[in-house]
C-alpha positions in Angstrom: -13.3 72.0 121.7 -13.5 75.1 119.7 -11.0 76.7 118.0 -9.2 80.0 119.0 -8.8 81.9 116.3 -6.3 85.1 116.2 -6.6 87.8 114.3 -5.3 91.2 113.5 -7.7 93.3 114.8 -6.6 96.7 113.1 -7.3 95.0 109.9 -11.4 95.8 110.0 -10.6 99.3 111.1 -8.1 100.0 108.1 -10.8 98.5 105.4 -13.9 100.8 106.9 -11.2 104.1 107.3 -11.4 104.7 103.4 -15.3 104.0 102.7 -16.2 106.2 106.1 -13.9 108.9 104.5 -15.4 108.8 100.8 -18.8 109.0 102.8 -18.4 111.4 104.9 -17.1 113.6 101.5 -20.5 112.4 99.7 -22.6 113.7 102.5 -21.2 117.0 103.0 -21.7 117.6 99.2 -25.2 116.9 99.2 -26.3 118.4 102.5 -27.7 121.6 103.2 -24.5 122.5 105.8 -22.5 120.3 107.6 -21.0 120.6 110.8 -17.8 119.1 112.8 -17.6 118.6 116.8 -16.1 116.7 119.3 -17.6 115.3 122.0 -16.7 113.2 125.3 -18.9 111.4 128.1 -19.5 108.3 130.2 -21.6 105.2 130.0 -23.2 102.8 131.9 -23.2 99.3 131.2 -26.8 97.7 132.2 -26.6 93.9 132.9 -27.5 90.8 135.9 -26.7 87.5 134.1 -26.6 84.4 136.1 -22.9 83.0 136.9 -20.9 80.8 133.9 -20.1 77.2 135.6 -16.7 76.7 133.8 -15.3 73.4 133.4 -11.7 71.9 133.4 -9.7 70.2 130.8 -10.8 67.0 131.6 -14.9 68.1 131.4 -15.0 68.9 135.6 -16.4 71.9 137.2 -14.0 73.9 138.2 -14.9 77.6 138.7 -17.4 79.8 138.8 -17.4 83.1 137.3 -20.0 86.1 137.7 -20.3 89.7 136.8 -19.3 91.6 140.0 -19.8 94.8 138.3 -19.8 96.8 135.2 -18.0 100.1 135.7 -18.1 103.2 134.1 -17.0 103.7 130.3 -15.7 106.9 128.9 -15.9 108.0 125.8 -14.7 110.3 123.6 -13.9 111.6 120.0 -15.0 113.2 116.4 -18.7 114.0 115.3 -20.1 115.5 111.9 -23.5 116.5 111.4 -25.2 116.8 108.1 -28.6 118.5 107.3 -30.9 118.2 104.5 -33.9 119.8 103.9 -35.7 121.5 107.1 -35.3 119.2 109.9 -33.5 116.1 109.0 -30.1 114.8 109.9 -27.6 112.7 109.9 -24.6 112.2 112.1 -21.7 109.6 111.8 -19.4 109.7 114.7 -15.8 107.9 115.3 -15.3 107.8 119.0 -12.4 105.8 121.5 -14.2 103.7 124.2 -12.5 102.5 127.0 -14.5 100.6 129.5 -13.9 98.2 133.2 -15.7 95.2 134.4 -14.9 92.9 137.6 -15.4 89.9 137.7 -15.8 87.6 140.5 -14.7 84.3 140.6 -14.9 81.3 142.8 -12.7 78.4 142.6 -14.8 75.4 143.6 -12.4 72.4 143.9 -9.9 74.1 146.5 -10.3 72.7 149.7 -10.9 76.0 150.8 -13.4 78.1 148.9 -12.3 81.2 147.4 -13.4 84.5 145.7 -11.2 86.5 143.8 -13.0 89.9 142.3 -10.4 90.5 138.8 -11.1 93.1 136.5 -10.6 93.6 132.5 -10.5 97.0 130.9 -11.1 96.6 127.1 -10.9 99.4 124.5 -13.2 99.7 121.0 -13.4 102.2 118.4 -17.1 103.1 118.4 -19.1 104.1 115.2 -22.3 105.3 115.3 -24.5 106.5 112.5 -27.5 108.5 113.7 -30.8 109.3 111.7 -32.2 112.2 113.1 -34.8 115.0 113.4 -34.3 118.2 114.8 -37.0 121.0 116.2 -35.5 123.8 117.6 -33.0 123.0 119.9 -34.3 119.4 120.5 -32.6 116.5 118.4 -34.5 113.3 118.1 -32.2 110.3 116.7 -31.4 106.5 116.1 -29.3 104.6 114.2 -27.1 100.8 114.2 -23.4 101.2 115.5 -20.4 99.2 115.3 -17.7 98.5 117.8 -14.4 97.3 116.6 -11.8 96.1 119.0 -9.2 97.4 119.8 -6.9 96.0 123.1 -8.1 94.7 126.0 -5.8 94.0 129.6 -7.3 91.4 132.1 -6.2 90.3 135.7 -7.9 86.9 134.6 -5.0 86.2 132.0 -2.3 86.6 134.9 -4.1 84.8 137.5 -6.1 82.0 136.2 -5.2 78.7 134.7 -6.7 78.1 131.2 -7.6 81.3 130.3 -8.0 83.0 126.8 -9.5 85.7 125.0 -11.2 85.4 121.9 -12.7 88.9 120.6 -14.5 89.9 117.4 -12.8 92.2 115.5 -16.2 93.8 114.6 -19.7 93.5 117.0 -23.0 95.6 116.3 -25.4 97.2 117.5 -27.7 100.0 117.9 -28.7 103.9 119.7 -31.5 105.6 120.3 -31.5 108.7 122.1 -32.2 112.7 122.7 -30.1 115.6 121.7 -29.9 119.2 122.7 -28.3 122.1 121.1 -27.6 125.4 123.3 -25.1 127.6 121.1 -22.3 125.6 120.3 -22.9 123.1 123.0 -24.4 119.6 122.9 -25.6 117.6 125.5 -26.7 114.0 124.2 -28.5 111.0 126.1 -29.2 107.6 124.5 -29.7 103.6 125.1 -27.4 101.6 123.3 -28.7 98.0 122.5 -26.2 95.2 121.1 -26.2 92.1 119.2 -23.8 89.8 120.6 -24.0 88.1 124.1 -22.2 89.9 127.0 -18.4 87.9 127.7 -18.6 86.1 124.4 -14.5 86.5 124.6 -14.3 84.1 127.1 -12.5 80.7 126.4 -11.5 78.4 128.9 -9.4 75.1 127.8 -10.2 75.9 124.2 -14.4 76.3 125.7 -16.3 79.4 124.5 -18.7 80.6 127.2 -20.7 83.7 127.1 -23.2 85.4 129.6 -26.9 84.7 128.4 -27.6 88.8 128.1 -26.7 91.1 125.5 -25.0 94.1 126.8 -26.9 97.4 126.8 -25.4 100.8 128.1 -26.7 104.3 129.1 -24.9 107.4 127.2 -24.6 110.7 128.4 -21.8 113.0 126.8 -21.2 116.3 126.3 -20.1 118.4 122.9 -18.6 121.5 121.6 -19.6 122.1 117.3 -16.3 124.3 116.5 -17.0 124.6 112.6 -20.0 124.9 110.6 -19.9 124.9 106.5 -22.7 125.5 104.5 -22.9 125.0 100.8 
């Protein structure tokens, strides 16, 4: 059996707070201008794994647990764009996401069969940090990001026997995407790819199961550039 280790999952957040800080105050003294936004918008999550067969404490099927459905995230929070030289950019961001998946799950050694459909909301903070190139209003960019975790409530805690969560305080991952600029406004689409296996927090009777897909997501938000500082 595998060991469930707790953590304090602020503690990741509070180490990269100062270096994002210092980095951001680096990049804005070496750009041409830099500017600061915010920015909100919804995601997709885009994923069909085959069902986990979860077993019992004594090593005996016992459920069956599937994706039902990945619901809509929402995003939301801080952007700053730096420019240097004609065209080039780069763009850290810190934004809250809050996302909902069901779950459905079948309990295979009641006499009667049964399928429940419980959900878990979970909540990251989301860092991107975008390369990009710019052409007139058209933004081209790409870039890793880094989710860390935040708080997460789940139906599956309250309602089935053996149930844990076991989250990484930090996953990764990457975007890639299109940006335009109209005014003050920006409108931004982009795939986001991960590293880490879809429901990798799932323990049951100390058993770590994960989906066998990594989780990938559509973006599309929306943002308002409110100060602009050049040097």
């Amino acid at each position: 059996m595998s060991e469930i280790k707790h953590t304090n999952s602020h503690q990741p957040m509070k180490k990269v707070i100062l270096p994002l800080v210092f980095l951001i105050m680096g990049l804005s003294a070496n750009a041409q201008f830099f500017k600061i936004g915010i920015k909100a918008g919804a995601s997709t999550t885009n994923l069909n794994p085959p069902e986990l067969n979860i077993l019992d404490i004594n090593g005996v099927q016992n459920l069956k647990l599937a994706l039902k459905n990945a619901q809509y995230g929402i995003h939301g929070g801080v952007v700053f764009r730096f420019k240097f030289g004609k065209s080039f950019m780069i763009t850290p961001e810190v934004l809250l996401n809050s996302n909902k998946v069901d779950y459905s799950i079948v309990d295979i050694n009641n006499s009667m069969v049964t399928d429940s459909i419980l959900s878990e909301k979970y909540q990251y903070i989301d860092i991107p940090f975008m390369f990009g190139y710019k052409s007139g209003p058209i933004r081209l960019h790409a870039g890793p990001v880094a989710h860390f975790y935040l708080n997460s409530t789940s139906e599956l805690l309250d309602n089935i026997d053996g149930y844990e969560q076991n989250f990484e305080d930090i996953t990764l991952g990457w975007q890639a995407g299109l940006g335009l600029d109209l005014w003050k406004f920006t409108v931004d689409f982009r795939y986001e790819g991960n590293f880490s296996k879809f429901g990798d927090h799932i323990v049951f009777f100390g058993n770590e199961y994960a989906f066998d897909q990594s989780p990938s997501r559509f973006l599309l938000s929306v943002g308002f550039v409110f100060g602009e500082y050049y040097r």
